[in-house]
C-alpha positions in Angstrom: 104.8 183.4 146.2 108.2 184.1 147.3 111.1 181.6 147.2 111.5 180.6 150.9 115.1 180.5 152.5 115.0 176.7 153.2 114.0 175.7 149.5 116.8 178.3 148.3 119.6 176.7 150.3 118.3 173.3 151.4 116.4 172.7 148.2 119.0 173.8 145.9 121.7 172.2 147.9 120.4 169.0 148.0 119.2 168.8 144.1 123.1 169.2 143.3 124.2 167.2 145.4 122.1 164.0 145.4 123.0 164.8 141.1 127.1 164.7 141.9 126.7 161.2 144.2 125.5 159.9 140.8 128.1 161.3 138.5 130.5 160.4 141.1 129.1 156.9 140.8 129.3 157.5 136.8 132.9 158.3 136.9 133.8 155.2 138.9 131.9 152.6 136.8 133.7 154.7 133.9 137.3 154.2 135.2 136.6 150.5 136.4 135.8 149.5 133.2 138.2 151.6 131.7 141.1 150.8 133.3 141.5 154.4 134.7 143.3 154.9 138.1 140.8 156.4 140.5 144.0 157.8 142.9 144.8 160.0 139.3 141.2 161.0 139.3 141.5 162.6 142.7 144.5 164.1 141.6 143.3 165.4 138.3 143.0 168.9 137.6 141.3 170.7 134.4 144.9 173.3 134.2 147.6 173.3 136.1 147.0 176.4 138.2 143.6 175.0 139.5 142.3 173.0 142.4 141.9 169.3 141.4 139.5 167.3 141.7 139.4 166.3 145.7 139.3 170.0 146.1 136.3 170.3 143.7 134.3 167.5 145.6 135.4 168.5 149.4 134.2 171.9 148.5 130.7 171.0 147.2 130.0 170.2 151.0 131.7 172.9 152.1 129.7 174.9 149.8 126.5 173.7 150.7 126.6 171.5 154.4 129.4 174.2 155.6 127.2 177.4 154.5 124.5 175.6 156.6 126.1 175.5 159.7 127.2 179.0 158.8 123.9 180.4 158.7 123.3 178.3 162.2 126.3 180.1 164.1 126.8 183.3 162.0 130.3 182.8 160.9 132.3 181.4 157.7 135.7 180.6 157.7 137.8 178.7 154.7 137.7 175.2 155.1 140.7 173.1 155.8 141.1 169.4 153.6 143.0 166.1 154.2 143.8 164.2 151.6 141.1 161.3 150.8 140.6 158.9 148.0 137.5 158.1 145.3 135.7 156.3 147.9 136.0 159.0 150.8 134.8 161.5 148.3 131.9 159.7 147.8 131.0 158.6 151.7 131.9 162.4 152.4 129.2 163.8 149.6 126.5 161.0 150.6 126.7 161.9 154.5 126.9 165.8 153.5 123.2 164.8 151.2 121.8 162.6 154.3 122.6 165.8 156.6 121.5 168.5 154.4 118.2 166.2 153.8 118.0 165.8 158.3 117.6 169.6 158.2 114.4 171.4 159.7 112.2 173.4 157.4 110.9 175.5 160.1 114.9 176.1 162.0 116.2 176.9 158.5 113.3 179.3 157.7 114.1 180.9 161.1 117.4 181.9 159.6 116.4 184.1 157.0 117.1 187.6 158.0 120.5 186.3 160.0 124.2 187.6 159.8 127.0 185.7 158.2 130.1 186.9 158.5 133.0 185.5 156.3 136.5 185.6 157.8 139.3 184.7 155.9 142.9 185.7 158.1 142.2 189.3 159.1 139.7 189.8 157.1 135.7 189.7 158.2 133.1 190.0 155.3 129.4 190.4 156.7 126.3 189.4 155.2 122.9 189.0 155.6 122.1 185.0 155.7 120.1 185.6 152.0 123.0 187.7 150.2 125.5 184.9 151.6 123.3 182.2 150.1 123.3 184.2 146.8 126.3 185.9 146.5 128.6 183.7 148.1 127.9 180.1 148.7 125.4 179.3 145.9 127.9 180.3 143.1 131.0 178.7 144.8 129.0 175.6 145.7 127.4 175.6 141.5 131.5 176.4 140.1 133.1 173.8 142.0 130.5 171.0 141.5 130.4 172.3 137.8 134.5 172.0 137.9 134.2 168.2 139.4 131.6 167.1 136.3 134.1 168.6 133.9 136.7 166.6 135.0 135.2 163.8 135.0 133.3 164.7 131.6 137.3 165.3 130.7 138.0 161.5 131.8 135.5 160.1 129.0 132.7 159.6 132.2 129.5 159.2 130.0 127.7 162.5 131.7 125.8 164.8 130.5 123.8 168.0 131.9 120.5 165.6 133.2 123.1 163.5 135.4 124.2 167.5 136.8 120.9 169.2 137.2 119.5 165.4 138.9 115.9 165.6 139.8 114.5 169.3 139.0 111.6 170.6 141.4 109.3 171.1 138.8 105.5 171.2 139.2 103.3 174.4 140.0 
């Protein structure tokens, strides 16, 4: 049976990030009890030249809400951030899993076959709903909730892969 479009986004989008609202939780009870500034958290980044941590977090629902509403009105743009602390970044990815979880099987199934198209300044890049979802969002969306674990992984957050992959759809 094929994979359908709605347990390819929606499914895998929702797996991740109900997993990150628990490390996120992790990394908090971490730096409460060890003393650890959550404003440096936010702030931290794993090298200088990289996005930090709000970044990493703001762009898992970018990544996953944001391709959603993508696929809904056929366009993609880069995402503009204001500056939020530990707490916002965990409200932000809770509402993102409560309105990823609201979506409709059937009106996300009737996207499959679509047009996205990805504009970034002058530039328009278009895809096909599916090749977006694989080629574009699903790898952003796994690299910067990967990149947000690792941080806090970096922080001494007791983490480990389970707490990231959360609860697999396994069964036949």
């Amino acid at each position: 049976m094929p994979t359908s479009f709605y347990d390819l986004t929606i499914g895998s989008y929702v797996q991740i990030v109900e997993a990150i609202g628990g490390v996120l939780q992790k990394g908090a009870d971490h730096c409460a009890k060890e003393g650890i500034d959550l404003a440096e958290i936010v702030e931290t980044r794993l090298v200088g030249n990289m996005a930090n941590f709000h970044f990493q977090v703001t762009s898992i629902t970018h990544h996953s809400l944001g391709a959603v509403n993508a696929y809904k009105s056929g366009e993609f743009r880069p995402p503009s951030y204001e500056d939020c602390d530990y707490a916002a970044l965990q409200a932000m990815t809770q509402a993102t899993l409560d309105e990823l979880k609201a979506q409709s099987r059937d009106e996300i199934e009737s996207l499959a076959g679509g047009k996205v198209v990805f504009k970034m300044g002058g530039n328009e890049i278009p895809f096909t709903a599916e090749n977006f979802a694989l080629s574009f969002s699903l790898p952003n969306f796994y690299f910067h909730a990967t990149t947000a674990y690792d941080i806090l992984r970096m922080k001494g957050a007791p983490i480990g892969k389970l707490d990231f992959l959360g609860a697999m759809r396994a069964g036949a």
